[in-house]
N, C-alpha and C positions, 0 to 999 in steps of 0.2 A: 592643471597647475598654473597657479597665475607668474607669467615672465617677470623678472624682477626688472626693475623702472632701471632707466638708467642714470648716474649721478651726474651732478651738473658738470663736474670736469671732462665726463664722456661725451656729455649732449653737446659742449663748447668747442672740443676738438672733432667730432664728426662733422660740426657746419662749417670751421674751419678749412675742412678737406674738400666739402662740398665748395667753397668758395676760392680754394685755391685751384680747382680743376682748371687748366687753362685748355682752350679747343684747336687742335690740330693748327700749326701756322700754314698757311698756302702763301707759294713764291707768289712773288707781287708777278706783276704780268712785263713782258718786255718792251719797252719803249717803242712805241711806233718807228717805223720806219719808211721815211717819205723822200728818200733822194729820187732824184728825178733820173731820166734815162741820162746815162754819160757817154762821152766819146769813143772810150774805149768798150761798148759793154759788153760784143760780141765775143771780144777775145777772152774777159775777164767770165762772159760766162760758159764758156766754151774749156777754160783751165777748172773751174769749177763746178762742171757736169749739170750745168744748167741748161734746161732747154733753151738754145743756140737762136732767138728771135731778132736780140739787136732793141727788145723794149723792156723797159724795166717793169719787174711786179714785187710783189710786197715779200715774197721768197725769195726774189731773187736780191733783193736790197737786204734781207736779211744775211744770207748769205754772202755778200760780198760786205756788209759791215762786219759778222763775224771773221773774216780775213783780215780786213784789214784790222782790225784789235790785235789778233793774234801778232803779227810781221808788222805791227807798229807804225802804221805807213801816217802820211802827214795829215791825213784824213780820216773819219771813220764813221763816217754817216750811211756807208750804202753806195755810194758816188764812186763809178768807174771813171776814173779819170787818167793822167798818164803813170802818175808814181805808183799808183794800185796794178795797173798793166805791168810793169816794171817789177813790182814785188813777183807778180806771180810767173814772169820769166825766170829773175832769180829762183825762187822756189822751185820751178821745174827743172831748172838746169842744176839745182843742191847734188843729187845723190852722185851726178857723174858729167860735170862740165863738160868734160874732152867727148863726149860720146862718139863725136862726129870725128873725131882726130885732126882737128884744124891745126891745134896748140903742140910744137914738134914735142913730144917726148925725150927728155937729155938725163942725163946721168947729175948735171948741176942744175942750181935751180932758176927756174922762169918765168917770169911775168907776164901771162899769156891776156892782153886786150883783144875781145871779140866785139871788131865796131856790129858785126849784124846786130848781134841782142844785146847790144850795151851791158856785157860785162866784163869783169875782168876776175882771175883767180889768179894763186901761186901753184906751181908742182914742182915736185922734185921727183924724177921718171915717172912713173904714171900717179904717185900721190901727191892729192891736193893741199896744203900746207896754210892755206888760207882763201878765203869766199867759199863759192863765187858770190859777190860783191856788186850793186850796180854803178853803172859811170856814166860820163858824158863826153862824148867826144867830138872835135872839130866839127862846127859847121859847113856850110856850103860853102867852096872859096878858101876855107881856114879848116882844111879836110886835117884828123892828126895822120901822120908819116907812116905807111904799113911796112910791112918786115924786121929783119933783127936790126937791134938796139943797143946799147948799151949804159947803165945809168953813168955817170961820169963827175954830179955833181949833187950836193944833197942841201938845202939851207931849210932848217925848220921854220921860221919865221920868213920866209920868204914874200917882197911885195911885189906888181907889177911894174914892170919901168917905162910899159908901154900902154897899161890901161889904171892911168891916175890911181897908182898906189893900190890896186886892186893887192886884198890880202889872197896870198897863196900858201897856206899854210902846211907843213909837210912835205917840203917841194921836193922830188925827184927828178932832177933831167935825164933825159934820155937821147934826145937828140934837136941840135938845135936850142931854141926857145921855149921847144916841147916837153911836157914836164907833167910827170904823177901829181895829183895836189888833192889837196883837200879845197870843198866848195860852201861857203859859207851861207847859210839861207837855205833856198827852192834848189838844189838838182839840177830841176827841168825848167827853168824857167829861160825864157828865149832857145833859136834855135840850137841851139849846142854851145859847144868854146869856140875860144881862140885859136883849137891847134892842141893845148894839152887837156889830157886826162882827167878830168875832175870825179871824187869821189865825195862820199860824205866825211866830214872835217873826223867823227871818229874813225871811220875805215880808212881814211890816210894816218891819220897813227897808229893804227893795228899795224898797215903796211911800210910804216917808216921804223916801226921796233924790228921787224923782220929782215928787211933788204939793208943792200951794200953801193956802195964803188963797185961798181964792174958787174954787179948783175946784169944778169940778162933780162930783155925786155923785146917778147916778140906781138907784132900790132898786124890785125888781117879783119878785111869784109870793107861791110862801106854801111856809114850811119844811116839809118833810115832818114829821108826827107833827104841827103844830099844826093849829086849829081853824079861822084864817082866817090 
């Protein structure tokens, strides 16, 4: 029996379909990754379960650019440097800052600065209330002040009177000259402060929505690179 022919509108929409067939898309491939070995790479690949050599490979730059993308760091090529070391203290210390019990546990609440690993969080008895947070703290010479504190004075627009108008934004004194603050720019750039507390300009407004007059504010350890 002969098949019946098929009419022109069938024969136009079958090639039709033939021609819209489009072929599986394939991800495009991921961008090379060429930072070179960084300062910190040990540590950075030692947090991130990479074999611990101290030189950089094209895994390992993978891996340390997919972190820093993730935790937003000022970088994000592969490049262990100090603010990607930084992130991934942060991050280790997230689920439970106090582990060690440096930071007293009180009934009110605390601003516990940990000069070892430059951070800082809030608690209230053992809950953390805010960070942990990275910071930066007094240099060699211009160590910031360890033990209890009290904030005593608050100016959000705060400037320096002693470093040419330097802006201090979300200032918190504590003791002294010493002062919670937000740090405009780099973090890290030079060896530490003055004496206060620098944060990033948003985590000192996080922490100035939060605190008071007369909170507490307790500071222990010794900054890396200073002498005490």
């Amino acid at each position: 029996m002969r098949q019946p022919l098929l009419t022109g509108a069938l024969m136009a929409s079958a090639a039709a379909a033939v021609l819209c067939t489009v072929a599986p898309a394939t991800a495009a491939p991921a961008a090379a990754c060429e930072a070179p070995t960084g300062p910190y790479q040990r540590d950075v690949e030692r947090y991130l379960g990479r074999p611990v050599d101290g030189r950089q490979s094209e895994a390992d730059c993978r891996a340390i650019r997919a972190f820093q993308t993730t935790h937003r760091t000022t970088r994000q090529d592969g490049y262990a440097d100090l603010a990607t070391y930084r992130a991934t203290v942060v991050a280790q210390a997230q689920a439970d800052p106090n582990a060690a019990g440096h930071c007293p546990v009180r009934t009110y609440r605390v601003t516990c600065v940990d000069m070892d690993r430059q951070i800082l969080w809030v608690q209230t008895g053992d809950k953390v209330r805010f960070g942990p947070v990275a910071i930066r703290t007094g240099r060699d010479a211009q160590e910031t002040r360890p033990g209890w504190h009290t904030i005593y004075l608050r100016n959000r627009d705060q400037v320096s009177t002693l470093y040419d108008n330097a802006p201090m934004p979300y200032s918190q004194f504590f003791d002294g000259g010493q002062a919670l603050h937000g740090h405009p720019g780099d973090l890290y750039d030079g060896g530490g402060s003055a004496g206060c507390v620098n944060l990033s300009v948003a985590d000192a407004a996080a922490l100035w929505d939060l605190l008071d007059i007369d909170d507490s504010v307790y500071v222990w350890g010794t900054k890396p690179g200073t002498a005490s």
